[in-house]
N, C-alpha and C positions, 0 to 999 in steps of 0.2 A: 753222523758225520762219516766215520769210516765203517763199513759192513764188513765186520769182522762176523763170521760163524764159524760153526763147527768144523766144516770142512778147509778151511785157509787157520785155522790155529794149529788142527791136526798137520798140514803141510809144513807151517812154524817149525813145528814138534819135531818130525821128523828129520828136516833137515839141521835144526842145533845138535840132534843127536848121533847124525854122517856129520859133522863136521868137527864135534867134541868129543864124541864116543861115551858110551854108557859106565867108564870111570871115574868121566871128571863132571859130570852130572851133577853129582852132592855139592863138590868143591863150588861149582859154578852156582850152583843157587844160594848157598851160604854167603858167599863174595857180594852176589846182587842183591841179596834182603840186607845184608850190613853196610851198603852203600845205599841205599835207599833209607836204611831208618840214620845212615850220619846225615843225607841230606834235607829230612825231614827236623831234625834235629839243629842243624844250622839253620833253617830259613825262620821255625818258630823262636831261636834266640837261645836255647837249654845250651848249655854246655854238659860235657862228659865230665864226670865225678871225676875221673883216673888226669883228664887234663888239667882242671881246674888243683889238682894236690900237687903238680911237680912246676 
């Protein structure tokens, strides 16, 4: 569908990293893996242990 290769991921790359800067790199992948697994997490039905006790 879309022709994603090595050369247009590598351009990806570089330009989140001019626009975010090589400090907030960690911050930025942590935020996007734990919005990804709340949203896999809502769509299968689980609730979070921590919301389910208050």
């Amino acid at each position: 569908m879309f022709g994603l290769g090595l050369p247009e991921i590598a351009v990806m790359l570089v330009t989140v990293l001019l626009i975010f800067g090589p400090s907030k790199l960690p911050q930025l992948g942590k935020s996007i893996g734990s919005a990804i697994k709340n949203f896999r997490n809502a769509v299968s039905g689980k609730e979070n242990k921590k919301e389910s006790l208050q």
